[in-house]
BALOKOL-241374 format. One record per residue (C-alpha): y, x, z. Coordinates in steps of 0.001 Angstrom, whole numbers, plus 500000, padded with zeros to 6 digits. Layout:
# BALOKOL-241374
{{Y; X; Z}}
...
# end
This chain:
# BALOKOL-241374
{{807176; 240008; 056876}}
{{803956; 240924; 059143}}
{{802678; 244524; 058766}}
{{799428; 242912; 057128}}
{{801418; 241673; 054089}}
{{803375; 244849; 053718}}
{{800439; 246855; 053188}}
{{798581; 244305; 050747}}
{{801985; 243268; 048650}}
{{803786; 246777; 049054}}
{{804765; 248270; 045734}}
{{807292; 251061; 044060}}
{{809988; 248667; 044218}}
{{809348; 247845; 047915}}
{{809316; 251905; 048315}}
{{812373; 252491; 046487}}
{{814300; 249232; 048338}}
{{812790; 250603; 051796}}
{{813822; 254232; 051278}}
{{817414; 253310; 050449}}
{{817530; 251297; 053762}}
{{816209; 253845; 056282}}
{{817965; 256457; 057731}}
{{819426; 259764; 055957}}
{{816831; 261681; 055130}}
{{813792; 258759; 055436}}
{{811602; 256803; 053002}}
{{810223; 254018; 053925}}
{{806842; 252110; 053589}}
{{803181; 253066; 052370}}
{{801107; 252799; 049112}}
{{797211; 253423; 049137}}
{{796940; 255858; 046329}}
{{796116; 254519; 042498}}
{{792864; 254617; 041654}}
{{791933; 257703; 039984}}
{{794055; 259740; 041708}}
{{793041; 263303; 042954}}
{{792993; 263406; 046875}}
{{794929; 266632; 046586}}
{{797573; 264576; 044750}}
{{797958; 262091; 048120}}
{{801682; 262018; 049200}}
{{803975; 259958; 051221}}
{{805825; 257769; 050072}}
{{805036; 257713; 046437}}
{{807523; 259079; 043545}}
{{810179; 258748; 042896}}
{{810999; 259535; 046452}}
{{811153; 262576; 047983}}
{{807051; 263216; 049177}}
{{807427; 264000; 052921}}
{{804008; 263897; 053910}}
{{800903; 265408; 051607}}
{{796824; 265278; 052545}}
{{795113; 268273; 052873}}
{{791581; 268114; 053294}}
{{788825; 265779; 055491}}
{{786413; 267035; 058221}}
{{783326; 265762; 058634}}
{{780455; 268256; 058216}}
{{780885; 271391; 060539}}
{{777693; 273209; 059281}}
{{779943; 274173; 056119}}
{{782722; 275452; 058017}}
{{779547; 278034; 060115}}
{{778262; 280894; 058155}}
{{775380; 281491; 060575}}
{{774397; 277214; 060743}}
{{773524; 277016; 057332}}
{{769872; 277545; 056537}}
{{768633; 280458; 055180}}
{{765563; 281550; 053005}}
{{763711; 283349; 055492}}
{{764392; 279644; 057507}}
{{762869; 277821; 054575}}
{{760085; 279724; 054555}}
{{759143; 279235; 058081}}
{{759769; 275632; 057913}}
{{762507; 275490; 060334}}
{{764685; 272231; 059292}}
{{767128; 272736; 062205}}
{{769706; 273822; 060066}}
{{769162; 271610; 057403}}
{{771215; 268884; 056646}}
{{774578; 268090; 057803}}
{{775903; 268565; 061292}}
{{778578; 265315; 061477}}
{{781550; 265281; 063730}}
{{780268; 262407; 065676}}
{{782754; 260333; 067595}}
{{785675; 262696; 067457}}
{{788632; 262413; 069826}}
{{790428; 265320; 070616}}
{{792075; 267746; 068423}}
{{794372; 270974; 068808}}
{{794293; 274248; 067349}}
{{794909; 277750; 069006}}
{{797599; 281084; 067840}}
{{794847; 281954; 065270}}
{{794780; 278842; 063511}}
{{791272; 277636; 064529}}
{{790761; 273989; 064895}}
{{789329; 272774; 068812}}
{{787794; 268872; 068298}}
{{785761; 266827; 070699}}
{{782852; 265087; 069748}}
{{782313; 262814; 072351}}
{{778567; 260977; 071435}}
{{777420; 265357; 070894}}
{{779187; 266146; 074026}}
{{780452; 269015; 072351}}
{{783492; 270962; 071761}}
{{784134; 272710; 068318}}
{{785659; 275867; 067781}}
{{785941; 275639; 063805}}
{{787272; 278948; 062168}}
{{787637; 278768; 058429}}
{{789240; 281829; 057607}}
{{785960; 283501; 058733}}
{{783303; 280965; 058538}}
{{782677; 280926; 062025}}
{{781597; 277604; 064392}}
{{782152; 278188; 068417}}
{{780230; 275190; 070212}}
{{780733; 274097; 073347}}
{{778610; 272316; 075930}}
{{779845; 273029; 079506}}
{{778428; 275617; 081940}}
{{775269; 276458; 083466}}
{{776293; 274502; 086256}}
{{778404; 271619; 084840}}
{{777856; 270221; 081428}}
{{780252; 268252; 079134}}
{{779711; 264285; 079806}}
{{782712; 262819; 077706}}
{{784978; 264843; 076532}}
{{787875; 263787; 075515}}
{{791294; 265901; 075304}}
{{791088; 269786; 074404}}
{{793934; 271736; 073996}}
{{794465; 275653; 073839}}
{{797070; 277425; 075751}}
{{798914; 280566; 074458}}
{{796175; 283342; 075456}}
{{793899; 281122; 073580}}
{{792484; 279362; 076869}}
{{790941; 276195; 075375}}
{{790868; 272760; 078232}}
{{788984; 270181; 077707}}
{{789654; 267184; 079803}}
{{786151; 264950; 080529}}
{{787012; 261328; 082311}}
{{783101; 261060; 083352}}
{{783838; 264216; 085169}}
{{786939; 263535; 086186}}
{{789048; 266990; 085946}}
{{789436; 269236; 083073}}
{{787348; 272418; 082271}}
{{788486; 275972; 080645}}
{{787102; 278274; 078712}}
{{787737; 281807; 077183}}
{{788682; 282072; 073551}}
{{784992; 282757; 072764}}
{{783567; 279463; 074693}}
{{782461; 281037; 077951}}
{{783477; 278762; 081281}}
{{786098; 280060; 083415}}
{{786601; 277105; 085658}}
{{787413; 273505; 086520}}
{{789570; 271831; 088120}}
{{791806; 268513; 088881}}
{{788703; 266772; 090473}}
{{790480; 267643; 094034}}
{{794197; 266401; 093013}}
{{792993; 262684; 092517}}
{{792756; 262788; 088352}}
{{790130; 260302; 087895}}
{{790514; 259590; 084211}}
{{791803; 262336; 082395}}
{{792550; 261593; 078486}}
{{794695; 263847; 076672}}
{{796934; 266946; 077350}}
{{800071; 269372; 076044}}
{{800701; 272572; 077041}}
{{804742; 273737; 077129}}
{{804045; 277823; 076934}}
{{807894; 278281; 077356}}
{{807611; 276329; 080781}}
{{804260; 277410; 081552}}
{{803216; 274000; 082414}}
{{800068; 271980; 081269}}
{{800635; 268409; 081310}}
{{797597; 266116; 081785}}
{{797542; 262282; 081203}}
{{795405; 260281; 083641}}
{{795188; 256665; 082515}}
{{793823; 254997; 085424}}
{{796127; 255974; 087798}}
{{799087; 255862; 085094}}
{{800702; 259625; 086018}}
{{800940; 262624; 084077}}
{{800069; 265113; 086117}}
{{801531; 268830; 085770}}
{{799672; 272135; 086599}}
{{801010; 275822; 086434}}
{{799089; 276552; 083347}}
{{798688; 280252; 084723}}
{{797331; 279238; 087907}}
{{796042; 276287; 087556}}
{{797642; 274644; 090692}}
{{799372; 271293; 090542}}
{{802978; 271340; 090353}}
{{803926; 267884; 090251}}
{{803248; 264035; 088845}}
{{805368; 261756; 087216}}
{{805332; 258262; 086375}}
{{803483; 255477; 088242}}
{{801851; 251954; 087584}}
{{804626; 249183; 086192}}
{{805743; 248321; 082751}}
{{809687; 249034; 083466}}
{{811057; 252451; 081724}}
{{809792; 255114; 082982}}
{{806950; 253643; 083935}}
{{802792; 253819; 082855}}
{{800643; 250752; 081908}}
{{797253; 252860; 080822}}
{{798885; 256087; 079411}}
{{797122; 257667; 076699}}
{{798608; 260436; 074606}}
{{801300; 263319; 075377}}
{{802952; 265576; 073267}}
{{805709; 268452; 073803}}
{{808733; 269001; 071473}}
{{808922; 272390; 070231}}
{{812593; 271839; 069812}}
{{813921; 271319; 073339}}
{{810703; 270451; 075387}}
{{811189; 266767; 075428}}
{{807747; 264260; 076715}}
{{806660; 261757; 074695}}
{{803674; 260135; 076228}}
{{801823; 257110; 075025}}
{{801654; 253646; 077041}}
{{799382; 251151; 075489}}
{{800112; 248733; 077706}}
{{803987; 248246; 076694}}
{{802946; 248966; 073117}}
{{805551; 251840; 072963}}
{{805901; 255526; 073700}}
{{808000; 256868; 076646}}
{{810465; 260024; 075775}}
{{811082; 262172; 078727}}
{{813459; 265595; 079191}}
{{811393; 268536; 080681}}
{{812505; 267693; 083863}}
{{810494; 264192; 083682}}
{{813951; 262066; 083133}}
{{813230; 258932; 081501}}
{{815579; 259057; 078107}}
{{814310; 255991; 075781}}
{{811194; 253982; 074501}}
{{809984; 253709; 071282}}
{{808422; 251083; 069764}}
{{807303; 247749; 071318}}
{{804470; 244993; 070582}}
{{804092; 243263; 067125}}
{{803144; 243624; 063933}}
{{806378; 244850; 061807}}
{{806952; 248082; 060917}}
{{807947; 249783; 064117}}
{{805902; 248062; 066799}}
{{802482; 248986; 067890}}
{{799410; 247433; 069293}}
{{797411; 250289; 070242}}
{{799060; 253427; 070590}}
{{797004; 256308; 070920}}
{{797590; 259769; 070201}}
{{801646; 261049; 069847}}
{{802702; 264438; 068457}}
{{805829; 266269; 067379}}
{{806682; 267867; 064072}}
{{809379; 271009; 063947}}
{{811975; 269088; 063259}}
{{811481; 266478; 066231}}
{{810048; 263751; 064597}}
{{807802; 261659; 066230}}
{{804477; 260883; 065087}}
{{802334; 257853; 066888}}
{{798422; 257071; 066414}}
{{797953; 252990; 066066}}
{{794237; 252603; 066727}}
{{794400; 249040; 065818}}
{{796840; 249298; 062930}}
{{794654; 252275; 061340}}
{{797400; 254411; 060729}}
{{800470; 256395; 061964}}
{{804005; 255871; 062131}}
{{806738; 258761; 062134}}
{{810324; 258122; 064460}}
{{812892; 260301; 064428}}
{{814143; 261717; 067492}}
{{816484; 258767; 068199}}
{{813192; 256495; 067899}}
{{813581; 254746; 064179}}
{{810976; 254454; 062219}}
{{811222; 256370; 058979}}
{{807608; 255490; 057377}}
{{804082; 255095; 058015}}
{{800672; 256507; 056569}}
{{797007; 254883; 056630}}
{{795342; 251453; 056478}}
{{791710; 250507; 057408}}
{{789361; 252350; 055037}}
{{787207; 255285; 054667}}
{{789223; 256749; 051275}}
{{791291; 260001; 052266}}
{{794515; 258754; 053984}}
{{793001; 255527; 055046}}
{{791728; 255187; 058736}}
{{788763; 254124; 060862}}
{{789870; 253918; 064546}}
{{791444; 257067; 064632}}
{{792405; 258468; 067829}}
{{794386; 261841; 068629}}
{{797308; 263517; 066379}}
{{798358; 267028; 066878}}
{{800763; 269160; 064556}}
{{800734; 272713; 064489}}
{{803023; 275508; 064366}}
{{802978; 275233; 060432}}
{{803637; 271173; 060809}}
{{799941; 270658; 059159}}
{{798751; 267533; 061087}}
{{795607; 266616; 062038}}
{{793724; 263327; 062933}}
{{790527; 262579; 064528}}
{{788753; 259202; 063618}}
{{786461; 257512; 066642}}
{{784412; 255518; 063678}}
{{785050; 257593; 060933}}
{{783711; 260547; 061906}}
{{786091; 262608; 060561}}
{{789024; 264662; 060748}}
{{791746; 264673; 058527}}
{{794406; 267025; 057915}}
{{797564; 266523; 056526}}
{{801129; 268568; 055935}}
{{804577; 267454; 056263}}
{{806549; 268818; 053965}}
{{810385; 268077; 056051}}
{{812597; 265673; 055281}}
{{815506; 267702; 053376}}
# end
């Protein structure tokens, strides 16, 4: 059956059949929610099964995450309607978040980087420097000291800046990236690994220094090999690579010395197999999470590459998708996707699989 049946005839039966033929420990298959149901009530896959996966929240407005944004009276009086109104995450790509929790997203069409901290009500934006300002960008990741990258294709190299948004530097525009897209740090290896789609490498800087160390990977569709690499993600378990390759349909696993283990996933339209696989993460168990751009949705592998379910579908509704681009999972396995059309982020938390 093609994917686009399952997820029009799917039902609790289908759930129930598909859970008892996965793997230990998986249930299978996906269910838009009934109508009526509270958001905060969203799991995956649907009772009786065990929920794995539950939503969290949606992104869209940053002025209500930013204490100091929001209009005030005195602004009111004086007829100032700059903060009036919402601020929308427009075109969103990137996503990370840093040690204190704070969420780092793109917008690409604001050329703008957002620091969004909740727990204090506090918006960091970022544009560039004085002397070279954010054209695209795309990736952004945070290293442990906080250090947030931002990789920008139109410029082609990455960017840092402090914790509080100031530039610090740029660099890769020297080492031949010329279209940088998204990027994992490995703190235990001190290594920050940037994917460069156009040349098909991952290339792989001393995060402390900045200087390249190496590049794996080059142009071919054989294992091992990158046909317009996209995403990259680090396993917190043993430092494994997964790194997105659209044009193979699949996502290549590495070791953290860049040997070549297995592929996952291939072209079609069955559960499984991917058209346009964007953004990859990891979960704390080493489960493998993969961005379909196409398919509207994401599908979670185990760490021997079988599929154990998938969320999303095309829609707007919280847990549906429009274009949605990057995945990352933090150290608390809450997960969080940016939508390209959608304008949103949306946050989710896995819940493990025992």
């Amino acid at each position: 059956m093609k994917r686009g049946h399952i997820v029009r005839s799917i039902s609790v039966l289908t759930l129930l059949v598909a859970a008892m033929a996965a793997p230990s420990g998986v249930a299978g298959g996906k269910k838009n929610a009934p109508q009526g149901l509270n958001p905060q009530d969203l799991v995956w896959p649907l009772p009786p099964d065990k929920p794995r996966i539950r939503w969290v929240e949606g992104i869209w407005n940053v002025r209500l995450y930013d204490a100091k944004g929001k209009a005030t009276l005195f602004d009111r009086l004086i007829g100032d309607t700059s903060k009036q109104g919402p601020e929308v995450l427009f075109r969103p790509t990137g996503v990370a978040t840093d040690s204190k929790g704070r969420i780092l997203v793109t917008a690409q069409l604001r050329k703008t980087v957002y620091v969004i901290d909740r727990e204090h009500k506090q918006v960091i934006r970022i544009y560039g420097s004085a002397s070279m300002k954010l054209r695209s960008p795309l990736g952004v990741v945070a290293d442990d000291k906080d250090n947030i990258y931002v990789a920008d294709p139109q410029l082609h190299g990455v960017m840092r800046f402090s914790p509080d948004g100031q530039a610090t530097g740029s660099f890769g525009q020297g080492d031949g990236l010329q279209n940088p897209t998204y990027m994992a740090v490995d703190s235990a290896r001190r290594r920050l690994y940037i994917v460069d789609s156009h040349v098909h490498q991952v290339f792989v800087y001393n995060v402390d220094t900045l200087q390249l160390m190496t590049k794996f990977g080059k142009p071919g569709t054989r294992n091992g090999e990158f046909a317009y690499p996209i995403g990259i993600a680090v396993s917190p378990k043993d430092g494994a690579i997964a790194v997105t390759n659209t044009g193979t349909c699949s996502v290549e696993i590495f070791t953290p010395e860049f040997k070549w283990v297995r592929r996952v996933g291939r072209c079609g339209d069955t559960l499984g197999d991917m058209v346009r696989p964007k953004g990859v993460a990891f979960d704390s168990e080493g489960n493998i999470y993969v961005v379909d751009n196409a398919f509207n949705h994401f599908q979670v592998f185990d760490g021997q590459g079988h599929v154990r379910m998938f969320v999303g579908g095309t829609g707007v509704a919280p847990g549906t998708f429009y274009q949605p681009n990057a995945i990352f999972i933090d150290h608390d396995n809450r997960i969080f996707i940016t939508e390209f059309y959608g304008n949103r982020l949306q946050v989710f938390q896995f819940l493990g699989s025992n």
